[in-house]
Structure formats: structure tokens, C-alpha cells
N, C-alpha and C positions, 0 to 999 in steps of 0.2 A: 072073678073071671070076666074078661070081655066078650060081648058076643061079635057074635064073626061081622054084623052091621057095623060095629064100634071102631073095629076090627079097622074094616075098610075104610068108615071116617077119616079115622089117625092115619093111614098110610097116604089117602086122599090129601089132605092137609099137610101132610110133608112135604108131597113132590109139589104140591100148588106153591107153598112158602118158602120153606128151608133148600130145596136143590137149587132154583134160579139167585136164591142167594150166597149161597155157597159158590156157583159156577161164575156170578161177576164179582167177587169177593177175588175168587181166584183169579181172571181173568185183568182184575185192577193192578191186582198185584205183579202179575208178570207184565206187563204194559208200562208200571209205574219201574219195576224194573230195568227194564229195555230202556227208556227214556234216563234212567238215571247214567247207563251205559254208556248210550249215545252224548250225553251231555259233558259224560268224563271226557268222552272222544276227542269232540268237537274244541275243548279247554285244550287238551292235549295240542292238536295241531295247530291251536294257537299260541300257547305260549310254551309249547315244547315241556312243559310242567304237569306231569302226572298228578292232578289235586282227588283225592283219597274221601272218599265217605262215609264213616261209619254211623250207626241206627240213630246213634247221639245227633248228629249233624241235620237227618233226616229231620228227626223229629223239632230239634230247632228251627230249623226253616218252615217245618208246617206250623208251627204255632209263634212264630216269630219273637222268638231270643234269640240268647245266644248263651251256648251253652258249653263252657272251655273244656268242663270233666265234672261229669257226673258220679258222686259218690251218694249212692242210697243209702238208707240207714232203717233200714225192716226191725232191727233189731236183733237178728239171726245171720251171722260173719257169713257161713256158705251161702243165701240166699243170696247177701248184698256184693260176694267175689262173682257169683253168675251173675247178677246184672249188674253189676259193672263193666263182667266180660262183653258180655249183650251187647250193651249199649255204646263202649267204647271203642271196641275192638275189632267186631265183627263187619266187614262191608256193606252198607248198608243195599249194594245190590245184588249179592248173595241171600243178604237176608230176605228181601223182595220178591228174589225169584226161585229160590229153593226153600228155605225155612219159612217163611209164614204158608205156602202154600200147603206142607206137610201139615203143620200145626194145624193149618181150616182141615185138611184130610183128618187129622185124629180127631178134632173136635166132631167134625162132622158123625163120624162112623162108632164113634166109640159113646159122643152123648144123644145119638138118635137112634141106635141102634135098640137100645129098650125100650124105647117107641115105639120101633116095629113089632116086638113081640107081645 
């Protein structure tokens, strides 16, 4: 059992560390989103060419390849047809500004929740 001191420590040490990280995690992410938005935009009115960005794409340009199709190999078929899906499929500003932000939401709430108590 913890005592009600310990108690407060750990809640103390949550909101000091893990919320201001979680809130510019989020924050990154919707911004990184917008920007990827505006960027389709702005290609758009220039060459009249809708150019498409899935996570794949994303993540090639932060780490600088180039990445034609990503086929993982986990070992396990259903793991490696969702990331596939993930990586290939998905818009990577959809992913930016709705899915990763839930993902930080469940992580968040769901691995710090027995913390609090």
C-alpha cells in the first residue's frame, strides 16, 4: 500500500512530467498536420495536381529515403496486412491530426492511469 505522501508524490510527478508532454506531443502533431494540409494546398494551385501523402511518405522524408512500398515481415500475416495498411494507405494527415492524437489519448489514460491509483 502507498501512503497518501507517495500518493501525492506520483500524482505531483505526473502533471510536472507526462501532461506538458503529452499536450506538445499533441499539439505537434496537429500543427505537423495543418502544415502537411496547407502544403498539399499550396502543390495543388500550383500544378493543379492533387499529390497524396501516405505515413509511408511521411516517414521517408523525415528520415531521408525513399520508400516506394513498404512490406514488413513481423512474422505474423495479420500484423504485417495492418501495417502495411498503416503505412501505405492511410493519409498521412489524417493520421497527424486524428490517429496519433487518440493513440497519445489511450496511451496516456490508460498507461498512467495506475499511477494514479
Amino acid at each position: 500500500m502507498q501512503s497518501k505522501k507517495e500518493k501525492e508524490i506520483i500524482e505531483e510527478l505526473i502533471s510536472i512530467l507526462f501532461i506538458p508532454l503529452y499536450i506538445c506531443l499533441f499539439f505537434c502533431s496537429i500543427g505537423a498536420g495543418c502544415f502537411v494540409i496547407i502544403w498539399q494546398c499550396l502543390r495543388w494551385l500550383k500544378d493543379g495536381v492533387w499529390q497524396g501523402m501516405a505515413v509511408r511518405d511521411g516517414l521517408a522524408w523525415q528520415y531521408g529515403t525513399t520508400m516506394s512500398h513498404y512490406s514488413p515481415d513481423t512474422g505474423y500475416l495479420g500484423v504485417d496486412k495492418i501495417l502495411t495498411y498503416i503505412l501505405n494507405d492511410i493519409p498521412l494527415s489524417l493520421f497527424l491530426l486524428f490517429i496519433f492524437p487518440v493513440i497519445l489519448a489511450a496511451i496516456f489514460f490508460v498507461f498512467l492511469k495506475p499511477l494514479r491509483n
